[in-house]
C-alpha positions as CSV (number, residue, x, y, z in Angstrom):
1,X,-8.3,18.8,-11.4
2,X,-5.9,17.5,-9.1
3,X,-6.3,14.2,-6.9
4,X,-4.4,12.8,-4.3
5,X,-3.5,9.5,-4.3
6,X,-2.8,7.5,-1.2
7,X,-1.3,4.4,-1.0
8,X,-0.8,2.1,1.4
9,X,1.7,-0.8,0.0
10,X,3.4,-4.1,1.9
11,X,6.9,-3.4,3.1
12,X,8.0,-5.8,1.0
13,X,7.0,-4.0,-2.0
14,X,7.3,-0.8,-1.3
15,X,10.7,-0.3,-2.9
16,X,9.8,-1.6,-6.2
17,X,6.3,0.7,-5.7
18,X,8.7,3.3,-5.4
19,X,11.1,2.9,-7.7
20,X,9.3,2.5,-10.4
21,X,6.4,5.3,-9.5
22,X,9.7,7.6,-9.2
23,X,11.0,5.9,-12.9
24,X,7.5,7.4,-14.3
25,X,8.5,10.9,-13.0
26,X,6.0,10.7,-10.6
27,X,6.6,12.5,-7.4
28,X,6.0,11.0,-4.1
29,X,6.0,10.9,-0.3
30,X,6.8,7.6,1.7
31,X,5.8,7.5,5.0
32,X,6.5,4.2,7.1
33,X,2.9,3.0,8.8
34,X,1.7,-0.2,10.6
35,X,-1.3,-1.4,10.2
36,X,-3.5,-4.4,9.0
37,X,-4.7,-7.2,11.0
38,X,-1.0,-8.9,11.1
39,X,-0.1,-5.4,12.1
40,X,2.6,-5.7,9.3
41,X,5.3,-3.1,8.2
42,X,3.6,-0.9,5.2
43,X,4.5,2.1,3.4
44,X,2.2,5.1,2.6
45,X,2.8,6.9,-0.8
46,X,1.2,10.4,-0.9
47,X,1.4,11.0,-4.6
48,X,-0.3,14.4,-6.2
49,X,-1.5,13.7,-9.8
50,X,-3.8,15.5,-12.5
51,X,-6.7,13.6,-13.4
52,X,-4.8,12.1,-17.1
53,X,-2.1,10.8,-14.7
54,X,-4.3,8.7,-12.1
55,X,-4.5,5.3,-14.4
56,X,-1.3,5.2,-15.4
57,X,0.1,5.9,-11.4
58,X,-2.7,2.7,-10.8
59,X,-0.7,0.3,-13.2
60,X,2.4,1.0,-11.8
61,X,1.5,0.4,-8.2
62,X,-0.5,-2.6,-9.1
63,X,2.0,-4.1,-11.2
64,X,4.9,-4.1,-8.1
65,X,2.1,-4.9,-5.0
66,X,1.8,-8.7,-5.0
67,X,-0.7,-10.6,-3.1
68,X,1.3,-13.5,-1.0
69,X,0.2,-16.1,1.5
70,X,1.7,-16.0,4.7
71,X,0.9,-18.5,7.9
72,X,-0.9,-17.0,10.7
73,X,0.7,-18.9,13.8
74,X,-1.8,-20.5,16.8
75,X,-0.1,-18.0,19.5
76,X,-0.6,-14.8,17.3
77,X,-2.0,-11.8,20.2
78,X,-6.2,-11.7,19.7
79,X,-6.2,-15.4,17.7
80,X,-8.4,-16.7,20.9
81,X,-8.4,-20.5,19.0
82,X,-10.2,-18.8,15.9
83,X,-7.8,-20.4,13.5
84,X,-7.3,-24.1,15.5
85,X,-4.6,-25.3,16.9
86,X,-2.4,-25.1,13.8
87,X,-3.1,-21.5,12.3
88,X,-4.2,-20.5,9.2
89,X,-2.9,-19.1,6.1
90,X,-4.0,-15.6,5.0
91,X,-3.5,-13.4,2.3
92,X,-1.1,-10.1,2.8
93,X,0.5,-7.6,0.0
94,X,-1.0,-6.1,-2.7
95,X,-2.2,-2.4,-2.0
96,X,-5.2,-0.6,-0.8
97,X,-5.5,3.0,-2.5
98,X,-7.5,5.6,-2.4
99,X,-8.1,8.7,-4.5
100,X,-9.4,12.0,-3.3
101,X,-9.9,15.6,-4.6
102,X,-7.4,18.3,-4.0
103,X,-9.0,21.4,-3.3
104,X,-6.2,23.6,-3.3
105,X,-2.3,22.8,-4.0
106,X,0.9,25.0,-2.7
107,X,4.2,24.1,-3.5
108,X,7.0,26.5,-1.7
């Protein structure tokens, strides 16, 4: 059966997400999205795979999304004092992914 995988990578990774997903023969959609609570740059791959395809798509986008620490500033919109006067430091990168089922598949 078919799945769809949809991932949604740092900016900062996203080119080495996709050029090794596209090394792998893999074929992919980017689409540029915002989201997150930094409201950070991300890319969206829309990748269609068979079911023997799905771990090996996993370890390549896992292998080129790295976590990182970044410094959250004091005057950052919503922050309200929650992280003191100084900020905080946070965690960003890596991916979030999700895997649904393709019903039906076209290609024209």
């Amino acid at each position: 059966m078919m799945k769809l995988i949809i991932a949604i990578v740092n900016n900062d990774d996203a080119h080495f997400v996709n050029t090794a997903l596209t090394a792998e023969g893999f074929n992919i959609t980017k689409i540029s999205s915002t989201g997150g609570f930094l409201m950070n740059g991300n890319s969206t791959f829309l990748i269609g795979v068979e079911d023997e395809q799905i771990d090996r798509a996993l370890e390549v986008i896992k292998t080129h999304s790295k976590k990182r620490e970044m410094n959250v500033p004091m005057n950052l919109p919503g922050n309200n004092g929650v992280f003191g006067a100084s900020g905080a430091s946070v965690s960003v990168g890596g991916a979030t992914v999700f895997i649904v089922d393709v019903e039906k598949y076209v290609r024209f």
